[in-house]
C-alpha positions, -999 to +999 in steps of 0.1 A: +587+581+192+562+558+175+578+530+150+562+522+114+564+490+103+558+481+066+543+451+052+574+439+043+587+438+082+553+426+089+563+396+067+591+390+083+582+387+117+541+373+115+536+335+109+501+318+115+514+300+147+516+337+162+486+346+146+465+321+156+477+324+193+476+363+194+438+361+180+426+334+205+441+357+232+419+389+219+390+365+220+397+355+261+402+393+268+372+398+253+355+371+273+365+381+304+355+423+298+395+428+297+390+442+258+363+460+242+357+456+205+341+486+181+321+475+152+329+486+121+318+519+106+319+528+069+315+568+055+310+581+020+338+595+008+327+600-026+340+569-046+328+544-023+335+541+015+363+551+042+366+525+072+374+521+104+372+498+135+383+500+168+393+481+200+404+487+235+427+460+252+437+471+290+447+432+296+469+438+266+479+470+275+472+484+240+443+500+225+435+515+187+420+516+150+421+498+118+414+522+091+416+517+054+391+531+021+373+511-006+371+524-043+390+550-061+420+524-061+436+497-043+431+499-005+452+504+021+450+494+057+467+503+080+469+500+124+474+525+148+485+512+180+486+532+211+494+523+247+463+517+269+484+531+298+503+559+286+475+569+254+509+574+236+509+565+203+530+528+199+528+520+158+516+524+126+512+494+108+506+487+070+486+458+077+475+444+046+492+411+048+484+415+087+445+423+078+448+384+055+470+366+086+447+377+113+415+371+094+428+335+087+438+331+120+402+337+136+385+308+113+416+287+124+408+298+164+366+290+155+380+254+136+396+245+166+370+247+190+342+234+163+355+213+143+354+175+149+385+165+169+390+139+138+378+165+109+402+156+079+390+165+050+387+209+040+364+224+011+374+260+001+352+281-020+368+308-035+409+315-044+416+351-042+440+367-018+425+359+011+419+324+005+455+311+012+456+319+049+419+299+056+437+269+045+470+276+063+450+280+100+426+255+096+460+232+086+475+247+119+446+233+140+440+199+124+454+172+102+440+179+074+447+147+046+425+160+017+416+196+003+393+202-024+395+240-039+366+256-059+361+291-079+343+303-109+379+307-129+394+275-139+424+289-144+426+307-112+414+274-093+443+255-108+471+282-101+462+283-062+461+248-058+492+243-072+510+271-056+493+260-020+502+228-027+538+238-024+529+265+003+520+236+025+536+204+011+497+188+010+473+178-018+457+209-028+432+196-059+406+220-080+373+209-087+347+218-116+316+225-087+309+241-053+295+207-044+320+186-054+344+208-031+326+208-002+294+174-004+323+153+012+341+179+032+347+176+072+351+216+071+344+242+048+353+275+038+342+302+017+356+329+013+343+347-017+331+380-024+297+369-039+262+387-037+243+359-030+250+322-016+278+302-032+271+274+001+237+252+001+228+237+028+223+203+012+252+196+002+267+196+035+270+162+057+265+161+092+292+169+115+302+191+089+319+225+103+313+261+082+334+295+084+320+318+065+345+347+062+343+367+028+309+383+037+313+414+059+284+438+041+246+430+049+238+433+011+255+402+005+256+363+010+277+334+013+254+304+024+217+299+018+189+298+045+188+261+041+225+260+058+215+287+084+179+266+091+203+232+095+233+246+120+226+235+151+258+262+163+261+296+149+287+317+164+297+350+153+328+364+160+306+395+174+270+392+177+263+431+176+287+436+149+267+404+123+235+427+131+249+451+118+266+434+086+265+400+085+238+394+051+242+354+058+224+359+095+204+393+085+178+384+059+173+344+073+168+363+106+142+385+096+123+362+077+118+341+110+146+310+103+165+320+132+166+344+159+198+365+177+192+350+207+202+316+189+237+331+177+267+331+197+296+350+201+331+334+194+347+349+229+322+330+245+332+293+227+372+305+231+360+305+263+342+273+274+310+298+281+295+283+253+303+247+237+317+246+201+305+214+193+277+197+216+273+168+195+297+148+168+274+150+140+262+189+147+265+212+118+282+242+128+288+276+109+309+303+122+304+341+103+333+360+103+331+397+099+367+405+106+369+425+143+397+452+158+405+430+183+421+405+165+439+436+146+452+453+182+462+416+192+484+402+164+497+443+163+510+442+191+530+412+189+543+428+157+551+457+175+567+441+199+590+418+180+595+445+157+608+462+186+634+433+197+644+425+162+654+462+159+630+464+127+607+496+118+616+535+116+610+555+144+591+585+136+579+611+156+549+617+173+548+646+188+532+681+182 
């Protein structure tokens, strides 16, 4: 029998704290060739695109697929979790609220390891859904004392600073600019949906760290080639999956700014392959495409709690 846990459940048993560990354990599986991440692959379906990803995790004993569509309504994601021993099918997860933790949780993992041990300050671009769980990690991973909150709406810029202001029991203060949230800014985030570059490279001070997780399609762009052309770190959280995706690295890339060989893969900084920050006043930049590892590892802790906690409804999977 295979249990299916709702978002609701999913609520109840995910925080950040088991996120952010969860996700930083993908990353050292996949480090050490004990998982094996699928890029992303998106089909016509008509209206717009059906998705899917996929992952295989013998160190965590669990392998599976993140599927969901875009256009002709609200998504839907869900997680299919089977056992990397048995192939039996574990879960099925609605993992919307998951799909916002997790992704949160991987610019918390890249903060830690590349953000300046004394970074205080946090510049968020961008207020929708997802925008909430960026600032809860990156709080997670450092003491943050000041964070500045930017979108195009006023009205939706003052409603999520309020509310995350409450959420977190911090400052949260909205801004009239982009670079007036982000010119004095130890790290930033955007986290937008934008065609082309909300993020310029000079506004950004040295020692400044940058994730850049709304952008997962390579027709669009968070941060200008003059940000690229400054980092001195670029990590990915998959090199072969930005290629394919990542507009922020694609076009500076081809027009000579940068090269692959000069961008890194998050695994490898989780790591210690690869230094996160080689000097104090670096600028680093992290692009987050969003990966089925870090789906299959916070799933299965789900799963797993959801087992002990006697939450979920069996159903069955046989045929």
């Amino acid at each position: 029998m295979a249990l299916y846990i709702t978002e609701g459940e999913v609520s109840q048993l995910l925080t950040m704290d088991i996120a952010l560990e969860a996700v930083e354990d993908g990353f050292m599986h996949l480090s050490s060739g004990s998982a094996f991440n699928f890029p992303r692959h998106r089909l016509p379906n008509g209206q717009g695109s059906y998705n899917f990803m996929s992952a295989s995790a013998p160190g965590l004993g669990v392998m599976g697929t993140k599927s969901y569509s875009v256009g002709g309504g609200p998504s839907r994601f869900y997680v299919h979790l089977y056992s990397s021993c048995s192939g039996q099918l574990l879960a099925v997860i609605e993992a919307s609220g998951m799909g916002q933790t997790r992704t949160g949780a991987a610019s918390g993992v890249a903060t830690k390891y590349m953000a300046r041990e004394d970074a205080d300050s946090l510049g968020v671009i961008g207020t929708g859904y997802q925008a909430g769980a960026q600032l809860e990690a990156i709080c997670k991973v450092r003491n943050i004392k000041s964070v500045l909150v930017y979108s195009r709406s006023r009205d939706n810029r003052s409603r999520f600073a309020e509310s995350m202001s409450l959420r977190l029991g911090a400052q949260v203060t909205a801004v009239d600019s982009a670079q007036a949230c982000v010119s004095e800014a130890s790290i930033v985030v955007t986290i937008t949906s934008a065609k082309s570059p909300v993020l310029e490279g000079g506004w950004i001070s040295a020692g400044t760290h940058i994730n850049a997780a709304g952008n997962n399609h390579w027709m669009k762009q968070e941060v200008d080639y003059s940000l690229v052309e400054r980092a001195s770190l670029i990590v990915a959280d998959d090199v072969e999956g930005a290629k394919v995706e990542c507009g922020d690295l694609v076009y500076p890339i081809d027009r000579g700014i940068t090269t692959w060989d000069h961008i890194r893969n998050l695994s490898d900084v989780v790591a210690g392959v690869v230094e996160g920050r080689p000097h104090s006043d670096d600028i680093t930049l992290f692009e987050s495409q969003g990966l089925a590892i870090e789906d299959l590892a916070v799933g299965i802790r789900v799963y797993n709690m959801a087992k002990e906690q006697g939450l979920g409804k069996e159903v069955s999977a046989s045929y």
